[in-house]
C-alpha positions in Angstrom: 44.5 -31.0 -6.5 46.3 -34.1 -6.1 45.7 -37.3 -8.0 43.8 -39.0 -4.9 40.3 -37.4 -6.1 37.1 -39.5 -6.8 34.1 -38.6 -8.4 30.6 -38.4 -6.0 27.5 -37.5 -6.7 25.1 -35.8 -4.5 21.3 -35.2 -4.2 19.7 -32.4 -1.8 16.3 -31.9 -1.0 15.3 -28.3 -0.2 12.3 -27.0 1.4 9.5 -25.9 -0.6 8.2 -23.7 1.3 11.6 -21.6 1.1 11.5 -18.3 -0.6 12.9 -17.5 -4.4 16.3 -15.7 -2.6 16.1 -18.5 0.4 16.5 -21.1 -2.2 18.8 -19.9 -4.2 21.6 -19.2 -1.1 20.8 -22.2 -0.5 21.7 -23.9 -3.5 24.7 -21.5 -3.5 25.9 -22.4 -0.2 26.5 -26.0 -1.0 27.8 -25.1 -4.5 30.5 -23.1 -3.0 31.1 -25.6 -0.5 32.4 -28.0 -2.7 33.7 -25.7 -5.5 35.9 -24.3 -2.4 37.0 -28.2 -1.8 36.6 -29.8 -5.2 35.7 -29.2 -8.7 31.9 -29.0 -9.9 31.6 -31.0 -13.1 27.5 -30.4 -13.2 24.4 -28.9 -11.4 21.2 -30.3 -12.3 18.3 -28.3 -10.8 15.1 -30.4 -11.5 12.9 -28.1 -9.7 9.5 -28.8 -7.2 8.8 -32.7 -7.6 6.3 -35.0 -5.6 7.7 -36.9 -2.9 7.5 -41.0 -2.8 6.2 -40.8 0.3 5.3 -36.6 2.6 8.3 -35.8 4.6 7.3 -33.6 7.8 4.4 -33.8 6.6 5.2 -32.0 2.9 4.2 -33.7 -0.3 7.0 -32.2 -2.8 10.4 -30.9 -2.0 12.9 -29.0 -4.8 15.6 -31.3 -6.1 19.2 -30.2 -6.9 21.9 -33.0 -8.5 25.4 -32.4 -8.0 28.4 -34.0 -9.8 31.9 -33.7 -8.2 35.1 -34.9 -7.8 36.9 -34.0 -4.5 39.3 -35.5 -1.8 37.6 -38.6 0.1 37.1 -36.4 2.8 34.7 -34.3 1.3 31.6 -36.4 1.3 31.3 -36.9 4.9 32.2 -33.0 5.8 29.1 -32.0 3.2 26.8 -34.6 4.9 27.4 -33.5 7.9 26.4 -29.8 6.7 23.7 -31.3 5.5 22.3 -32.9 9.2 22.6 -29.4 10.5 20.9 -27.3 7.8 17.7 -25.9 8.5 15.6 -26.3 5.3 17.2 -29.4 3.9 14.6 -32.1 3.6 16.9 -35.3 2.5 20.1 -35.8 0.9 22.6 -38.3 0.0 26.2 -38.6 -1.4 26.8 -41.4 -3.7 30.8 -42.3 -5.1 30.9 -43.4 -8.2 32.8 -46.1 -9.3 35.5 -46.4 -11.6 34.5 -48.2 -14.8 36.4 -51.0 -15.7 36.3 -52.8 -18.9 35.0 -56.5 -19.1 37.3 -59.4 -20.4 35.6 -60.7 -23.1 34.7 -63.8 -22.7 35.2 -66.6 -24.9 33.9 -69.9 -26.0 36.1 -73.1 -24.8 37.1 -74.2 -27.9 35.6 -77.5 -29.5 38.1 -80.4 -29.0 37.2 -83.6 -31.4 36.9 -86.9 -29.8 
């Protein structure tokens, strides 16, 4: 992979009213994805939560956090996917920033009058 990668996040809501072995392809279908056009750094299933507010007209959806790196191309291509999937309540793709490190700021210095 060439040095142009950044570093993304994405979160996916999943149906849950999915079966066990519907969920899980599911899950492993967008894994793959970007494992095939990145590299995974984490996957964070956090399970069957309560919505902020229903979506069609469903209370709780099943939450799965990705962390990535990947070509800027990627993002767009996976939400895309992510439009067209049947059983994909919500999702978003966030990049994260590089951090830089403050100046440190200092005190004008005291001048005698």
């Amino acid at each position: 992979m060439e040095n142009n990668c950044n570093s993304y996040e994405t979160l996916f809501v999943i149906d849950p009213d999915l079966t066990e072995e519907a969920y899980r392809a599911m899950v492993e279908k967008f894994t793959k994805l970007i494992s095939d056009n990145g590299e995974i750094e984490s996957v964070d299933e956090w399970g069957k939560r309560r919505l902020a507010y229903p979506i069609n007209d469903k209370p709780e959806g099943c939450y799965v956090l990705v962390n990535f790196k990947s070509e800027p191309s990627l993002p767009s291509e996976l939400e895309r996917i992510f439009g067209i999937t049947e059983g994909i309540m919500r999702s978003i793709v966030v990049r994260h920033e590089e951090k830089k490190p403050r100046a440190k700021k200092t005190a004008p210095a005291k001048t005698e009058a």
